[in-house]
PyMOL Python script that loads the backbone (N, CA, C, O; Angstrom):
from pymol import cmd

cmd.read_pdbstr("""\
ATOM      1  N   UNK A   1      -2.522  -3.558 -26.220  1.00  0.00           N
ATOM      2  CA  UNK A   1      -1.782  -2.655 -25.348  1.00  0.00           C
ATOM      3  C   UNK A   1      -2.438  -2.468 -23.977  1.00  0.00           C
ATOM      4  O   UNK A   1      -1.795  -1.952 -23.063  1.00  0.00           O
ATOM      5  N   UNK A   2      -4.116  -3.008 -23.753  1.00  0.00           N
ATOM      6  CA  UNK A   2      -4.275  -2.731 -22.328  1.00  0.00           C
ATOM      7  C   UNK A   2      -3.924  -3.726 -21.657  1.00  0.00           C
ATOM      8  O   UNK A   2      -3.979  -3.715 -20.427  1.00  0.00           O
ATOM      9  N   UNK A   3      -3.405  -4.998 -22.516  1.00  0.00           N
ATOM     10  CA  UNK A   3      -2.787  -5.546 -21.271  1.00  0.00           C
ATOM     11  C   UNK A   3      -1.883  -5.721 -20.341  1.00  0.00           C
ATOM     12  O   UNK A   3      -1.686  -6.767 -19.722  1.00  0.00           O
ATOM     13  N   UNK A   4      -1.227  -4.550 -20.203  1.00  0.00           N
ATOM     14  CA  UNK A   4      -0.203  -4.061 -19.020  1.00  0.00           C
ATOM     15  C   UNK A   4      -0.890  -3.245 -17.780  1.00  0.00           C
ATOM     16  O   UNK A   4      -0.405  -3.048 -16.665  1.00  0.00           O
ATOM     17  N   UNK A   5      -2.252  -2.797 -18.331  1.00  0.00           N
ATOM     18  CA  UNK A   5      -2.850  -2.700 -17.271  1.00  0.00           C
ATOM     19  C   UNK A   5      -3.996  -3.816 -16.283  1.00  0.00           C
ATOM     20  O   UNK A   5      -4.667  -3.315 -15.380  1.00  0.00           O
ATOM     21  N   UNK A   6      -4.062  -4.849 -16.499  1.00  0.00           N
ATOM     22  CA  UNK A   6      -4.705  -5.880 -15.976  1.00  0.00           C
ATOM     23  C   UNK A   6      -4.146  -6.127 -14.689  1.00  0.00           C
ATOM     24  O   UNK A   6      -2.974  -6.286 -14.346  1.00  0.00           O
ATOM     25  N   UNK A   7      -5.525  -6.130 -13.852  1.00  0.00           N
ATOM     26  CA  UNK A   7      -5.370  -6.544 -11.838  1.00  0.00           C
ATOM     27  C   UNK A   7      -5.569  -7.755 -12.074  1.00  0.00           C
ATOM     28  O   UNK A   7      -6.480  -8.310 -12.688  1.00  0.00           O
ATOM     29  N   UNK A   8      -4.183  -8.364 -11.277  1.00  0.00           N
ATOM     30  CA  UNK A   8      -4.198  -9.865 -11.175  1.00  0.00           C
ATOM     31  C   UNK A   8      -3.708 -10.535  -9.869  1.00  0.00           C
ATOM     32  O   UNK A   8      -2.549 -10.510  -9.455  1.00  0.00           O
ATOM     33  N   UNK A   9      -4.404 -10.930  -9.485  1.00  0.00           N
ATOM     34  CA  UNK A   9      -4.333 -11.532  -8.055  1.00  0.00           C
ATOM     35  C   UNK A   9      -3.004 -12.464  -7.633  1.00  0.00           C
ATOM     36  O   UNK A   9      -2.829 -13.519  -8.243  1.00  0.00           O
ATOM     37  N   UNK A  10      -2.248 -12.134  -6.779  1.00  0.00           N
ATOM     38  CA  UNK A  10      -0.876 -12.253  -6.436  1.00  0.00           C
ATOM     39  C   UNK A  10      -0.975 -13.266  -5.427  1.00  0.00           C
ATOM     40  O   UNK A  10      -0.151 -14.180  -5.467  1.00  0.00           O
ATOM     41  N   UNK A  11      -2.138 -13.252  -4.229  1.00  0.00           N
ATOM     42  CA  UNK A  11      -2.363 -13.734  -2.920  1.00  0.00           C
ATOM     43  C   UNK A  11      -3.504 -13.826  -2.744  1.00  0.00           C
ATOM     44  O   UNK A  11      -4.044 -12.725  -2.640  1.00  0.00           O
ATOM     45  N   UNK A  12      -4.345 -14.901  -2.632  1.00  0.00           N
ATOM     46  CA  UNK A  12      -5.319 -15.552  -1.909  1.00  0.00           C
ATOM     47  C   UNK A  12      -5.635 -15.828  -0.863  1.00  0.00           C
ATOM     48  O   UNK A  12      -4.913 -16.710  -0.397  1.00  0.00           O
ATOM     49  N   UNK A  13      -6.827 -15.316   0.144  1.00  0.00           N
ATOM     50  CA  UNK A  13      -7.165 -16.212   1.120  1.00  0.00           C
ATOM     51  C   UNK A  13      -8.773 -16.056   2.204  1.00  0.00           C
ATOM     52  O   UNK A  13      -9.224 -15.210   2.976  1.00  0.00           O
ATOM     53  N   UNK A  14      -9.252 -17.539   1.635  1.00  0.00           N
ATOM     54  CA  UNK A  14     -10.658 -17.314   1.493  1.00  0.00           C
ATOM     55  C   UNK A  14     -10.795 -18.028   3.247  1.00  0.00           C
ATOM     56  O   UNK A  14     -10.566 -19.142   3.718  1.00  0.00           O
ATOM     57  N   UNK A  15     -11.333 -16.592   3.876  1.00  0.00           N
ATOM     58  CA  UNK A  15     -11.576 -17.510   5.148  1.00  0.00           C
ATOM     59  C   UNK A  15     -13.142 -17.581   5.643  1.00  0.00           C
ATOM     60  O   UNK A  15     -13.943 -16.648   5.589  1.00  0.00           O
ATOM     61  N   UNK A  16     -13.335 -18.614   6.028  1.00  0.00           N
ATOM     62  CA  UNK A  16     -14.497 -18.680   6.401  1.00  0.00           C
ATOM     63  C   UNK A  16     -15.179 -17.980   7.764  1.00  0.00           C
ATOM     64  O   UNK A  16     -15.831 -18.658   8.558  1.00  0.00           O
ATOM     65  N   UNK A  17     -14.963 -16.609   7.934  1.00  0.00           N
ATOM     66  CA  UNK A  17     -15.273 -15.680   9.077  1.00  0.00           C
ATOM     67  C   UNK A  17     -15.854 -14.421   8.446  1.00  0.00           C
ATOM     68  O   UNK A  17     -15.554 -13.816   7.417  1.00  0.00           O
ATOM     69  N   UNK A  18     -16.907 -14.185   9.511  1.00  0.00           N
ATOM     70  CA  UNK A  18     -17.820 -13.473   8.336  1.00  0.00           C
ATOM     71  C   UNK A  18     -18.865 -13.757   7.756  1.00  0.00           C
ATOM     72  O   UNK A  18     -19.657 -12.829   7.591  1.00  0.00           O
ATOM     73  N   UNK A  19     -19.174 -14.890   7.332  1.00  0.00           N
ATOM     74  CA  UNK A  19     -19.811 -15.676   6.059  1.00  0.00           C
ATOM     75  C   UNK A  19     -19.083 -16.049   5.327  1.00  0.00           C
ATOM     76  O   UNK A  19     -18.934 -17.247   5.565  1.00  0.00           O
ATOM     77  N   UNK A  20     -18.489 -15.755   4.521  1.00  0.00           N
ATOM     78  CA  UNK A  20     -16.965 -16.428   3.616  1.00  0.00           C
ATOM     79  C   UNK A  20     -16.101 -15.028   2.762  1.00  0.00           C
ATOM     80  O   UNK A  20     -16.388 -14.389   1.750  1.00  0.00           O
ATOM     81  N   UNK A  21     -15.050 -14.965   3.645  1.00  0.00           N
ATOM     82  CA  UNK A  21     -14.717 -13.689   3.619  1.00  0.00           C
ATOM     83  C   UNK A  21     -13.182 -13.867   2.830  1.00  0.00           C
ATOM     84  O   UNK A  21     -12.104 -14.234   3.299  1.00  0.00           O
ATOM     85  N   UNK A  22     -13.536 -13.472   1.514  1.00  0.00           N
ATOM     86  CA  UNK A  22     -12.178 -13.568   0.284  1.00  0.00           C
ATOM     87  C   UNK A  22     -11.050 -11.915   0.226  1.00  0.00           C
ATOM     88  O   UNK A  22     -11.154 -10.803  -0.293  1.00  0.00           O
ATOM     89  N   UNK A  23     -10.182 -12.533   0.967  1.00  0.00           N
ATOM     90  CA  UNK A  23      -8.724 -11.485   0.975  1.00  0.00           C
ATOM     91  C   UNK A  23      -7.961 -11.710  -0.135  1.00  0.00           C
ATOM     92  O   UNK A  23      -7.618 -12.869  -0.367  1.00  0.00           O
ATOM     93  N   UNK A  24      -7.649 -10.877  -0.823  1.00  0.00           N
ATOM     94  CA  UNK A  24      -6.768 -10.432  -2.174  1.00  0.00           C
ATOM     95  C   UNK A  24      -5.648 -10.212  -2.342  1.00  0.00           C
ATOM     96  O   UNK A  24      -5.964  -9.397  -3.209  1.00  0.00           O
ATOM     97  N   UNK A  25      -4.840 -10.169  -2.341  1.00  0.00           N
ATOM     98  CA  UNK A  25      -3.656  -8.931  -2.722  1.00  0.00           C
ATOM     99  C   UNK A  25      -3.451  -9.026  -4.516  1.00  0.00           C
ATOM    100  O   UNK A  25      -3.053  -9.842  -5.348  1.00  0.00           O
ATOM    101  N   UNK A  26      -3.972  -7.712  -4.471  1.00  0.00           N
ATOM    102  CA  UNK A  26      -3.737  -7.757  -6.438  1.00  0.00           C
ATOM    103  C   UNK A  26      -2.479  -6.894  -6.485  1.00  0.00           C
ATOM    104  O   UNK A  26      -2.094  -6.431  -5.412  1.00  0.00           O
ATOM    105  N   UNK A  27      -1.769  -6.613  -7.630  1.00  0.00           N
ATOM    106  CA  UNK A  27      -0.604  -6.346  -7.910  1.00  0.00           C
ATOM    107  C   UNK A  27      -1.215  -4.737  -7.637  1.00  0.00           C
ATOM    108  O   UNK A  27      -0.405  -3.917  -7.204  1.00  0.00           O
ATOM    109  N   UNK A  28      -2.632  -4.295  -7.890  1.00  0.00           N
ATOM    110  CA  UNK A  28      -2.766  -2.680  -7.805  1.00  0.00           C
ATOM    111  C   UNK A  28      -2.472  -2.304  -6.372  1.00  0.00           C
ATOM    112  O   UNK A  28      -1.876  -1.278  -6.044  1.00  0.00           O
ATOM    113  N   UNK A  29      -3.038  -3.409  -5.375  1.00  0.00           N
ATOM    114  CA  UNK A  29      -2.644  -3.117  -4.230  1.00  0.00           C
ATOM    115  C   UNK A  29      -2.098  -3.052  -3.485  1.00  0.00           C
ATOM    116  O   UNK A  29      -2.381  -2.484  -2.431  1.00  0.00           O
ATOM    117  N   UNK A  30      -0.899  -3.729  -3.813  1.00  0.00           N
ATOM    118  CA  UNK A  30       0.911  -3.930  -3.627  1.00  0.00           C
ATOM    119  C   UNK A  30       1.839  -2.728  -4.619  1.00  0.00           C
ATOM    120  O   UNK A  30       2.782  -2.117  -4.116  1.00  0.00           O
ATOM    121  N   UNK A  31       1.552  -2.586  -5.582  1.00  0.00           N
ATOM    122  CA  UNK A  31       1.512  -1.166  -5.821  1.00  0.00           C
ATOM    123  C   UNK A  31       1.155   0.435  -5.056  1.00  0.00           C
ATOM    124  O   UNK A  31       1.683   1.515  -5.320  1.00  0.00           O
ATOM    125  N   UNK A  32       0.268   0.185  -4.220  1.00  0.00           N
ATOM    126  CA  UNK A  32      -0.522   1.560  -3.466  1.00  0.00           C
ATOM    127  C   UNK A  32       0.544   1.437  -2.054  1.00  0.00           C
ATOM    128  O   UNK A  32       1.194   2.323  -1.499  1.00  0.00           O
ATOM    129  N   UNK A  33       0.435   0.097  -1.770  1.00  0.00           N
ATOM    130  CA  UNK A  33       0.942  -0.113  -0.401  1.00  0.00           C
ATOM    131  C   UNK A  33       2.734   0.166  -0.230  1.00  0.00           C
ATOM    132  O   UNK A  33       3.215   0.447   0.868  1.00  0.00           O
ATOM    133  N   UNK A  34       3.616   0.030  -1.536  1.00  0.00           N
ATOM    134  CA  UNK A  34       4.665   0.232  -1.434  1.00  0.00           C
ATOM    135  C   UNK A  34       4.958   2.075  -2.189  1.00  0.00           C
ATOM    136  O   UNK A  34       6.044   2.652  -2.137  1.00  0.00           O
ATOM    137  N   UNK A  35       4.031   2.494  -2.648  1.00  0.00           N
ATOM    138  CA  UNK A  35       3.965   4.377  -2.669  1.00  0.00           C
ATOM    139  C   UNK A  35       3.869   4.743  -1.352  1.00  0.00           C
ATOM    140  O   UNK A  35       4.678   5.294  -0.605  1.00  0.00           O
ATOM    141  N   UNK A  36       2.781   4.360  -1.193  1.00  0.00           N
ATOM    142  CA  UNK A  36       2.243   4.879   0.695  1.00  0.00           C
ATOM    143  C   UNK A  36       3.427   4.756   1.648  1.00  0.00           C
ATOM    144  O   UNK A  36       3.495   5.625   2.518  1.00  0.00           O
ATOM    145  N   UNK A  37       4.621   3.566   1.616  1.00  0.00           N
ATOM    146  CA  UNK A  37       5.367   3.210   2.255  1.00  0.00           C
ATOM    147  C   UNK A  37       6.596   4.360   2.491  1.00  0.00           C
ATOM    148  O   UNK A  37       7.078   4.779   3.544  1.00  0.00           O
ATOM    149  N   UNK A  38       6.916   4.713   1.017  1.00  0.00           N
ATOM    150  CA  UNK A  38       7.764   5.033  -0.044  1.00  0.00           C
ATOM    151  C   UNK A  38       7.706   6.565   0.968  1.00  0.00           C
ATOM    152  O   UNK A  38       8.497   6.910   1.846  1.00  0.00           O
ATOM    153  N   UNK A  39       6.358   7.342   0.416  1.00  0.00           N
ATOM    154  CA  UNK A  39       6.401   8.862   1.055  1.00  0.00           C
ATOM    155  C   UNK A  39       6.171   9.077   2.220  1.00  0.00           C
ATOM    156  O   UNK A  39       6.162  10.243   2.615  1.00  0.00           O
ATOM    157  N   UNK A  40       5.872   7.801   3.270  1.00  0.00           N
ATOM    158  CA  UNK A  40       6.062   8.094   4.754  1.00  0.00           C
ATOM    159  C   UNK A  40       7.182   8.253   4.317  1.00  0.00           C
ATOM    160  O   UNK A  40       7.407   9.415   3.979  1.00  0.00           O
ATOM    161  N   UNK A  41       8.148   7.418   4.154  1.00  0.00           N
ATOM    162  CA  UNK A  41       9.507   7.059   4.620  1.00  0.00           C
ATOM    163  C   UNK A  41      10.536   9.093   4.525  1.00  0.00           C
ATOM    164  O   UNK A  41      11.241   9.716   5.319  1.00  0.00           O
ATOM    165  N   UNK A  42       9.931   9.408   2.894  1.00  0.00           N
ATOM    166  CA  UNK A  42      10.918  10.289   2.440  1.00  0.00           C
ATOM    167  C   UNK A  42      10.147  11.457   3.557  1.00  0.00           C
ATOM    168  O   UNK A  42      10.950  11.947   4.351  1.00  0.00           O
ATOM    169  N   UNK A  43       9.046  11.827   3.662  1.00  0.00           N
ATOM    170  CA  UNK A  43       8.501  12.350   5.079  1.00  0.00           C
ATOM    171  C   UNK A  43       9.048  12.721   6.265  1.00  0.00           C
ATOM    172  O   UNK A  43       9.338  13.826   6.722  1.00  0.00           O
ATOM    173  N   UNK A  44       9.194  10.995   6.925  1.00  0.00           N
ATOM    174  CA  UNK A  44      10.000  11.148   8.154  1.00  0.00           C
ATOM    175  C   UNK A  44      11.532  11.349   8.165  1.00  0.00           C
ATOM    176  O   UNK A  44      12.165  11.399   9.219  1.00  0.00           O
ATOM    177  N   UNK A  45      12.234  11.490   6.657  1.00  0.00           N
ATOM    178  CA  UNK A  45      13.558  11.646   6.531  1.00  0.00           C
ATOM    179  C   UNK A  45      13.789  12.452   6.567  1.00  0.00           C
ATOM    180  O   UNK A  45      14.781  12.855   7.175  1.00  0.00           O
ATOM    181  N   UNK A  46      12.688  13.424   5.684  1.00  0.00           N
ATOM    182  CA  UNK A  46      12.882  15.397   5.136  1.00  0.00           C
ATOM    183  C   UNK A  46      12.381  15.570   6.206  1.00  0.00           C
ATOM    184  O   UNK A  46      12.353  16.744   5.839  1.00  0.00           O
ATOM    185  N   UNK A  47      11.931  15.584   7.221  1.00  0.00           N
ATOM    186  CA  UNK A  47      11.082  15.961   8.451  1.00  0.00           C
ATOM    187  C   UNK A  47      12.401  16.550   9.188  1.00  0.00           C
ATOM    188  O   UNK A  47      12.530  17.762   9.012  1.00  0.00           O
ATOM    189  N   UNK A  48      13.428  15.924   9.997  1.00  0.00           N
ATOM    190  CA  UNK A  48      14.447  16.272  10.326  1.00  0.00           C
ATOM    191  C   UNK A  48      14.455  16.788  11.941  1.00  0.00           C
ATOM    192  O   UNK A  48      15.374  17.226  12.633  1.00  0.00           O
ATOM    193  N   UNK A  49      13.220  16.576  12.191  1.00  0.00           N
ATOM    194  CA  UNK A  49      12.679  17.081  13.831  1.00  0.00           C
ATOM    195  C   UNK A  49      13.125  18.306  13.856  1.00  0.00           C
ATOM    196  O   UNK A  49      13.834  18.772  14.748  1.00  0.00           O
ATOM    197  N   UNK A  50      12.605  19.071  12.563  1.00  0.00           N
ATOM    198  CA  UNK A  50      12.716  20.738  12.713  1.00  0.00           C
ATOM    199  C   UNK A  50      11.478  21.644  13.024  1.00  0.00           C
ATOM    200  O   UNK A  50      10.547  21.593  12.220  1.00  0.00           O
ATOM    201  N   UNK A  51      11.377  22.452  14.091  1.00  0.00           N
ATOM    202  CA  UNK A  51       9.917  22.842  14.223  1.00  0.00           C
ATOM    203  C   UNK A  51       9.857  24.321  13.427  1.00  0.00           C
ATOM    204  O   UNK A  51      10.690  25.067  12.913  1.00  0.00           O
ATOM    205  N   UNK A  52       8.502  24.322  13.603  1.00  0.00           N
ATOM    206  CA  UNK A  52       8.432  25.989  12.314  1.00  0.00           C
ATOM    207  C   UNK A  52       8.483  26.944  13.258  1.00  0.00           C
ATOM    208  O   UNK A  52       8.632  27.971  12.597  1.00  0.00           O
ATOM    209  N   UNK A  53       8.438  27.360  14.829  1.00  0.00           N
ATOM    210  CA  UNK A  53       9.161  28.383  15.658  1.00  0.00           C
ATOM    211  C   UNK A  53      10.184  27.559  16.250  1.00  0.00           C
ATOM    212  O   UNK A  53       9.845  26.923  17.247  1.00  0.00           O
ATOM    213  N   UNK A  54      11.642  27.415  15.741  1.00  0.00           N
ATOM    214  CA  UNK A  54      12.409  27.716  16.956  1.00  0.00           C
ATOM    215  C   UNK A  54      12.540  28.394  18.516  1.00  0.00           C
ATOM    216  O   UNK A  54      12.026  29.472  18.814  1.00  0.00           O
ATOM    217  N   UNK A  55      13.202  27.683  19.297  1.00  0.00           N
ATOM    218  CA  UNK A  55      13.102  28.120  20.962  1.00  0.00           C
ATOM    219  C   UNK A  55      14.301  28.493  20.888  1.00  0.00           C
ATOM    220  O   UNK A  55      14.865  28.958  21.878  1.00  0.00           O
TER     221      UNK A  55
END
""", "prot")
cmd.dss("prot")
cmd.show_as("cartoon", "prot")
cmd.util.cbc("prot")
cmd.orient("prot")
């Protein structure tokens, strides 16, 4: 059963800058990046350009 939780690498890319500098994208982090996306979005929707004193 823990294997539905296993990080598994989606995207590769090993560049040689740096010393040898290995970029990832694991499924945890395509996960974080589309939440993060997710509650800007509902944020700037519920936001509504309402200020807390009215003029």
């Amino acid at each position: 059963p823990l294997d539905q939780f296993e990080v598994t690498s989606l995207l590769g890319l090993n560049a040689p800058i740096f010393g040898y500098l290995n970029l990832t994208l694991t499924n945890l982090a395509l996960y974080s990046v589309l939440v993060l996306f997710l509650v800007v979005a509902i944020h700037y929707l519920g936001n509504n350009d309402s200020k807390l004193v009215p003029y």
